[in-house]
N, C-alpha and C positions, 0 to 999 in steps of 0.2 A: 504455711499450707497444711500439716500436721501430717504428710505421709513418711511412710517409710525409708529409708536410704536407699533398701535394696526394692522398692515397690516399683511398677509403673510407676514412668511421670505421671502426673496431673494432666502436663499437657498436650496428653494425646501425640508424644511422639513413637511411644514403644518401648522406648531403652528408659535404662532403672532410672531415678529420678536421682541418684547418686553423678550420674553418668551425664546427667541432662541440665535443670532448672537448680540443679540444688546450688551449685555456687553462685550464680547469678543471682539466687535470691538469697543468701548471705552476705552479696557484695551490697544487694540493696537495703537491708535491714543496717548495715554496719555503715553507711553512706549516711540515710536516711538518722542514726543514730548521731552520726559525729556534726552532720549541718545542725541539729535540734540542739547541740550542747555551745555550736560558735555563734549560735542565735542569742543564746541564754547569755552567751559571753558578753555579746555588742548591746544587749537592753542593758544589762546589770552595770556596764563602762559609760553608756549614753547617760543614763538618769544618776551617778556621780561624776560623771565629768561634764554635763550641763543641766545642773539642777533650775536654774532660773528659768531658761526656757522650758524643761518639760514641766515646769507650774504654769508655764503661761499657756503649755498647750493642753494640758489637762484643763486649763477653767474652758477651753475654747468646745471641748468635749462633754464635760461636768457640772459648767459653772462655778457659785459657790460651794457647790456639793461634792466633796471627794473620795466618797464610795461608789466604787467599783464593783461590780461580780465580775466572775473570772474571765468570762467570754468578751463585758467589754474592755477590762483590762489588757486581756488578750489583743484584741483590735485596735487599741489606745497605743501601746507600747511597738506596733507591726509598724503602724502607721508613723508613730515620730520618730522610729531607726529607720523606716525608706524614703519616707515623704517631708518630712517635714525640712525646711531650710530653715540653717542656722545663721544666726547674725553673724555672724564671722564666714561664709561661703559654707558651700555644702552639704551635707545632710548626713548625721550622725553612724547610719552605717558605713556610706562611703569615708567618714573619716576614721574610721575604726579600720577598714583595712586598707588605709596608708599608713597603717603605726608601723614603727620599723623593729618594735619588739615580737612579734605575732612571725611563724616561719609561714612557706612558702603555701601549702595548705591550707592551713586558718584563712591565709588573707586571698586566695583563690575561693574558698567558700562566701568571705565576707564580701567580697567585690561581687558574686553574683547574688546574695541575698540584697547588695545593695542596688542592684538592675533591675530587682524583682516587680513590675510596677502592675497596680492593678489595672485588671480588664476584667469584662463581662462574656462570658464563656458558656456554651451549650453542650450539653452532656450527650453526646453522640450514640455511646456506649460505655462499658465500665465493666471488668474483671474487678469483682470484689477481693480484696486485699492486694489486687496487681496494679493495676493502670486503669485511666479512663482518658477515651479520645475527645478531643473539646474541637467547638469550632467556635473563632472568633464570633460574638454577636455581629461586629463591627464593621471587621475587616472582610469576614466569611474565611478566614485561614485554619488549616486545621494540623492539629498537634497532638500525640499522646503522651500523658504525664504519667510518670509512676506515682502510687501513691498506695501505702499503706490501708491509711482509714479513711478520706473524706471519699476512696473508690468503694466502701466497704456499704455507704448511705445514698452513692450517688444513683439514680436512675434515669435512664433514657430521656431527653428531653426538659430533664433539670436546668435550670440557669444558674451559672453560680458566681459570684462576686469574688473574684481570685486572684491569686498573686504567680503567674507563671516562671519558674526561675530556669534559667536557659542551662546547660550542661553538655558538654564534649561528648557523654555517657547517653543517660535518657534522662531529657527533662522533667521538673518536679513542680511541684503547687508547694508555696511556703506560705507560711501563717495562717489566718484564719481562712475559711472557707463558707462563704454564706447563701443559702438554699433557697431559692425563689420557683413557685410550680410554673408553668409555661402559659398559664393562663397570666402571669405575672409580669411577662416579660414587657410586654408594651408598656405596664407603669412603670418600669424601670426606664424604657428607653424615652418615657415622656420627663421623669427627674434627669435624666443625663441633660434634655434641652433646656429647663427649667433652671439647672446649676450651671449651663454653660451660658445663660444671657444674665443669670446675675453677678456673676464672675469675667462679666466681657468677656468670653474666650470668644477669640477672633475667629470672623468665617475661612476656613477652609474645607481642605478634603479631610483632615485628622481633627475636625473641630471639635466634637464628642467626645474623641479621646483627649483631648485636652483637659476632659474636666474630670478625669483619674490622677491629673497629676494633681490639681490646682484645689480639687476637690473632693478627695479622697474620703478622707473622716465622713462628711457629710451624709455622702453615697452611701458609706457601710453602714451608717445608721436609718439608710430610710427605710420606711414601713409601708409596705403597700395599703392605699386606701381598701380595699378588697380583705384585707383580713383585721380591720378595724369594725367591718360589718358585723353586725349581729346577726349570725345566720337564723333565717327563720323555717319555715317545714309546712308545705303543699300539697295537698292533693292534687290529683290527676286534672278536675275540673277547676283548681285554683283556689280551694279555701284552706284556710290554718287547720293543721293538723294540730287535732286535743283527743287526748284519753275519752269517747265519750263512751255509755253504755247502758241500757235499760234491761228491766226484768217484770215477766209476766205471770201470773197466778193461771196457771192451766187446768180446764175441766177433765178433759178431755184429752192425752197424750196422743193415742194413737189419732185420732179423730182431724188433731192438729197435724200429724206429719202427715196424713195424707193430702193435707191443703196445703200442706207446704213443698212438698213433690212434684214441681213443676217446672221443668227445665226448659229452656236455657237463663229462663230469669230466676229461677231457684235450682245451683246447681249440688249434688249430692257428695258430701265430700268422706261420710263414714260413720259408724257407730263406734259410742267410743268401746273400751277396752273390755270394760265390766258387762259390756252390751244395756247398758241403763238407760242411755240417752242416742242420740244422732244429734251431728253437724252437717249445714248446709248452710250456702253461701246466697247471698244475693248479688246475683252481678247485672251491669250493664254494658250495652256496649261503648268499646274504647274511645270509636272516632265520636259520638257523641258527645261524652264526657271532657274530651279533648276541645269540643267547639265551645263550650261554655268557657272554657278558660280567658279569663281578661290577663292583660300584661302584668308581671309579676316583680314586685322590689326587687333592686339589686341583693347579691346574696341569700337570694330564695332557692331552697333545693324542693323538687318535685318529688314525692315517692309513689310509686307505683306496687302493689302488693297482691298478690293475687297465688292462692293453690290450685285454682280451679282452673282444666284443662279446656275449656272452650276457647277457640282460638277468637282473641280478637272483643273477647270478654272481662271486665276488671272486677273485680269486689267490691260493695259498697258499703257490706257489712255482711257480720259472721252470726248464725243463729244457732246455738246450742239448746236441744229440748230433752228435758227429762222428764218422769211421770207428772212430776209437780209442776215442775219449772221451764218458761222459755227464758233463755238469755241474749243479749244482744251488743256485740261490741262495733264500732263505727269506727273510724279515722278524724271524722271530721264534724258538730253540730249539726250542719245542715242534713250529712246522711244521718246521723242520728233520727232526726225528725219524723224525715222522709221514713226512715224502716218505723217506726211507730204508726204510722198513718198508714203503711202497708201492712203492718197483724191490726191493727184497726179493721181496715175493709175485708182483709181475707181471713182473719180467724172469727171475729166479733167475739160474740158470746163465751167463746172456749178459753179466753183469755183476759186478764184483767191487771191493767197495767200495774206495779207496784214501785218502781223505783225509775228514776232515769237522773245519771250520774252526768257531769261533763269535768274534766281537770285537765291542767295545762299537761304538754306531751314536753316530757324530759328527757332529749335523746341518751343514752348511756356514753360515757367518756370514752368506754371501748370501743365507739363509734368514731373516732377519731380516723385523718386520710389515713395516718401510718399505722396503724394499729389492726390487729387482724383481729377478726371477728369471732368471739365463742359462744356457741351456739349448740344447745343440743337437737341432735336428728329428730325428724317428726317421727311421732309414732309408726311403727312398722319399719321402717327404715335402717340398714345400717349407716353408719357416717361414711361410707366411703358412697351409697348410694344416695346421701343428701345434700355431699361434694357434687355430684357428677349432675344431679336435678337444679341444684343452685346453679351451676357452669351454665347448662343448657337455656334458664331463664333465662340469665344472662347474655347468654348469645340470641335468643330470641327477642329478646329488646333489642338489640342494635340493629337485627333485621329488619326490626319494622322502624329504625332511628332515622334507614337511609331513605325514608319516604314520608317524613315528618317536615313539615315546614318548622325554621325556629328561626326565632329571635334575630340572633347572631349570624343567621345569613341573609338577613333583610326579608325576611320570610319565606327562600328558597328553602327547597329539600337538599342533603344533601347530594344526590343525584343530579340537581338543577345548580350548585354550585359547582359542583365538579366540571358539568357541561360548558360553564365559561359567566364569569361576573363577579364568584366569590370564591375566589378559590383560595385567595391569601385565609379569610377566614374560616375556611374548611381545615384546612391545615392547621390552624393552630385549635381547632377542635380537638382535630384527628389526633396530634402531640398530648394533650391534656388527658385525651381517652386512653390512648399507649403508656405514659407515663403513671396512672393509675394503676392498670392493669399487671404493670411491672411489680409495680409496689407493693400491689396487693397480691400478688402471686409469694413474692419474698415473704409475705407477711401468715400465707399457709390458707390463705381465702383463694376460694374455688375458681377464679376469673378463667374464661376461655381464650384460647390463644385468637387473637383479633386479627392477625396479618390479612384475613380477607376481605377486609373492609375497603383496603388500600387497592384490592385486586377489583371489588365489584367496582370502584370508582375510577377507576383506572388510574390513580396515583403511584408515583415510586415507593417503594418501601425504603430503598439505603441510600442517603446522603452521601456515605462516603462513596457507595461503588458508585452515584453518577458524577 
């Protein structure tokens, strides 16, 4: 935790943290310390004392290829100390802590890393570096584990591929731990049906789980189709988003921005710095632009980009004019076009086209889900007031999100799922939205606190208190 001995606790009881949290979390560092080193104990005993089977279960992972990186080595070595049966009975950790050399601890650790069986787990909540509460996908049971680090990445609504290991104390997660977003979780639960009818696992009430025991390996390694897509980048109306841009030979500066001062379809957004030039926007309206949209390939993201304060108004492109120069950046070909054929009719004579660009759009990697976004304040602005106008966008999209017909709720709003039909797939909207939100808050990007979404819909917010 890094506080002081003699500080406040952390945890908001009052009394010094000497006095409070501190030995309880030295008992957990020093726990969490001695299980990682009888872990290292039972791999490094397993693979010399049954070399012929961990060859056979490494090709079953590897094939004829037997390089490993750490993570799947990691995952390789979890899975044949708990999972795997040996030709002689058993299964290499449970035979590690019935050796009669190991004292009464060791084999009390190794007897539950040997129980530790995987299951599919939903991230409730999480104190970073403390605990996070899981609820069975499964079962719907719920448990909080301590955990060092995998609480340190986990967020609301995460799925995770986990090993729960039970304890008299507080329960813990052992070995690997692997990260699925909640948009994920259904292919997950369609590979669990997938590996339980090609492994026979017999119909019952525990039949899914059946194929953590029977099919573990398998599971760890699968990859949702969803993040095999090539994600592609949309306009509001539905076309590929490309770098596009044109420029104009201007007679006449002032002559043009007077023709170009026309609002709400030219909205005025400033002069720049040097006072040389003026920017103004071309926008149109939202729901229009919305009706053109045709259905959109799997793993298509929509962008919506807009400075301009008209409510209910988007950007189709950006006009920067100076003595000499009109310039013109677009999102998409088609507005490109479209704003050429608009200083066509409304500049004519004053303007004469010179260039028009188009090049593919290259998101930046800092665009990534986990990664927070660096970004300098627009002009006039400090960063703490580009925070608070990025927040507010933000929050203004969702407002107008819950009166948006889409896809995924059969075309309902969500207002009209809530009211009764779709409400499974609202919810797992709703998760996918919060679980961002969390992330990107961690991540130091401006997201608004959302809890009212759940209020205008009249959904619960906590799992655990219902």
């Amino acid at each position: 935790m890094g506080a002081s001995r003699n500080a406040r606790c952390p945890c908001g009881s009052g009394l010094k943290y000497k006095r409070c949290c501190l030995a309880a979390e030295q008992r957990e560092r020093e726990t969490a310390s001695f299980e990682d080193a009888v872990g290292k104990r039972i791999g490094a005993w397993a693979l010399e004392e049954f070399p012929e089977e961990a060859e056979l279960a490494l090709a079953q992972l590897a094939g004829s290829v037997r390089r490993l990186n750490d993570r799947d080595a990691e995952i390789f070595l979890t899975w044949f100390c708990s999972d795997r049966e040996l030709a002689r009975g058993g299964r290499p950790a449970q035979r590690y802590a019935a050796r009669p050399d190991i004292d009464e601890r060791e084999r009390a650790v190794a007897a539950r890393i040997a129980a530790a069986r995987l299951s599919m787990q939903r991230v409730l909540a999480a104190e970073p570096g403390r605990w996070i509460e899981l609820e069975d996908v499964l079962s719907g049971s719920l448990i909080r584990v301590r955990s060092g680090e995998v609480s340190r990445e986990a967020a609301r609504w995460d799925v995770l591929l986990c090993r729960v290991m039970d304890d008299d104390w507080v329960p813990s997660l052992w070995g690997p731990a692997l990260f699925y977003a909640p948009g994920e979780e259904p292919e997950l639960l369609a590979e669990l049906e997938r590996l339980a009818g090609a492994h026979g696992v017999a119909a019952g009430r525990d039949r899914l789980g059946g194929v953590f025991r029977v099919a573990g390996l398998e599971l760890m390694r699968f990859v949702p189709v969803s993040r095999r897509l090539e994600r592609s980048f949309f306009t509001t109306e539905g076309d590929q988003i490309v770098n596009a841009g044109a420029s104009w030979k201007v007679v006449d500066a002032a002559a043009a921005l007077d023709l170009l001062d026309c609002p709400p379809e030219l909205a005025w957004v400033g002069e720049s710095e040097d006072g040389s030039g003026a920017t103004v926007q071309w926008t149109r309206d939202r729901e229009q632009l919305l009706a053109r949209r045709p259905p959109l390939p799997p793993g298509a993201l929509c962008f919506e980009s807009s400075l301009t304060e008209l409510p209910g108004r988007l950007c189709l492109a950006t006009f920067e004019l100076t003595d000499e120069e009109l310039r013109c950046t677009a999102a998409s070909e088609r507005r490109l076009d479209a704003a050429i054929e608009f200083v066509e009719e409304r500049l004519g004579a004053l303007a004469e086209l010179r260039e028009r660009t188009v090049a593919p759009f290259e998101p930046s990697p800092s665009r990534g889900p986990r990664a927070a976004r660096r970004r300098e304040p627009p002009a006039g602005l400090t960063a703490q007031e580009a925070r608070e106008l990025e927040r507010q966008l933000l929050d203004d999209h969702f407002r107008r999100w819950l009166d948006e017909p889409l896809a995924p709720l059969g075309g309902r709003t969500p207002r009209e799922a809530a009211a009764g039909g779709a409400r499974g797939e609202l919810e797992a909207l709703l998760r996918g939205i919060e679980n961002r939100a969390e992330r990107a808050r961690r991540a130091g990007t401006p997201w608004p606190d959302l809890r009212w979404l759940r209020d205008e819909l009249g959904l619960q917010h906590d799992r655990l208190a219902a």
